[in-house]
C-alpha positions as CSV (number, residue, x, y, z in Angstrom):
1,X,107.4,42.4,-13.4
2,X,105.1,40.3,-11.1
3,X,102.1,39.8,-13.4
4,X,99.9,37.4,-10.9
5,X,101.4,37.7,-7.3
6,X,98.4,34.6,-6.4
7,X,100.8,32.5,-9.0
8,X,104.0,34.3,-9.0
9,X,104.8,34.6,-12.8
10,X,105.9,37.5,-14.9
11,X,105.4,38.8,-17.6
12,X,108.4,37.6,-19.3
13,X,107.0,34.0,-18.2
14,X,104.0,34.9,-20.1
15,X,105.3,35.9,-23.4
16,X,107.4,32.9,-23.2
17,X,104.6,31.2,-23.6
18,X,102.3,33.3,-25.8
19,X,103.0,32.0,-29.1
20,X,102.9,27.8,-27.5
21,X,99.0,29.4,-26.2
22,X,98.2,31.2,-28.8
23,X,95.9,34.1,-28.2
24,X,93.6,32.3,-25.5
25,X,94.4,33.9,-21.8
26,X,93.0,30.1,-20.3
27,X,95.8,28.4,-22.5
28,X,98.6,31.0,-21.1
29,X,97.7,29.7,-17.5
30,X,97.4,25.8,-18.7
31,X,101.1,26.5,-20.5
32,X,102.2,28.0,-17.0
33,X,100.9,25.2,-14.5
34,X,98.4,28.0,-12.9
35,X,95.0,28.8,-12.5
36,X,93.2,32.1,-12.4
37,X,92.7,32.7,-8.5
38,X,91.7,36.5,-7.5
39,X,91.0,37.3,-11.4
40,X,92.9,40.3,-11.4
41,X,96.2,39.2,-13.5
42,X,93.5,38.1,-16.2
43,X,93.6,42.0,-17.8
44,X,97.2,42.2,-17.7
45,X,97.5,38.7,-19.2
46,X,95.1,40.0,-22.4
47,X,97.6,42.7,-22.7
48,X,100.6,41.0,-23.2
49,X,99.2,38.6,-25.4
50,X,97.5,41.8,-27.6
51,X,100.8,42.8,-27.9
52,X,102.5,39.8,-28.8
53,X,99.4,39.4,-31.4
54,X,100.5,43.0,-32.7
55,X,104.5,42.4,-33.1
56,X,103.6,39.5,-35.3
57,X,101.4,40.9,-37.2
58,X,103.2,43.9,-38.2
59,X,106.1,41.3,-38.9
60,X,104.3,40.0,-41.5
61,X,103.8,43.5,-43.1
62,X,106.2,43.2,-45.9
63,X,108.4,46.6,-45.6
């Protein structure tokens, strides 16, 4: 899905880059070519990278 329709990416262009940006939203849109314009993909953007923090996090939760 359209994350930033001012920038056209997605969210799969987003986690693509998640782990390259680590868990700053301003490195997500330097890895992407973009800048923030309306503001209103910035909450969405957090998201996705909360999540991606949480997946490896519990990966590293030995079973």
């Amino acid at each position: 899905m359209y994350v930033c329709l001012c920038n056209a990416f997605t969210d799969r262009q987003v986690r693509a880059v998640c782990s390259a940006a680590g868990s700053s939203t301003a490195a997500v849109y330097c890895a992407l070519g973009v800048k923030p314009k309306c503001g209103k993909c910035v909450p969405t953007v957090r998201e996705i990278l909360n999540e991606a923090a949480n997946a490896i996090a519990q990966a590293a939760i030995p079973a």
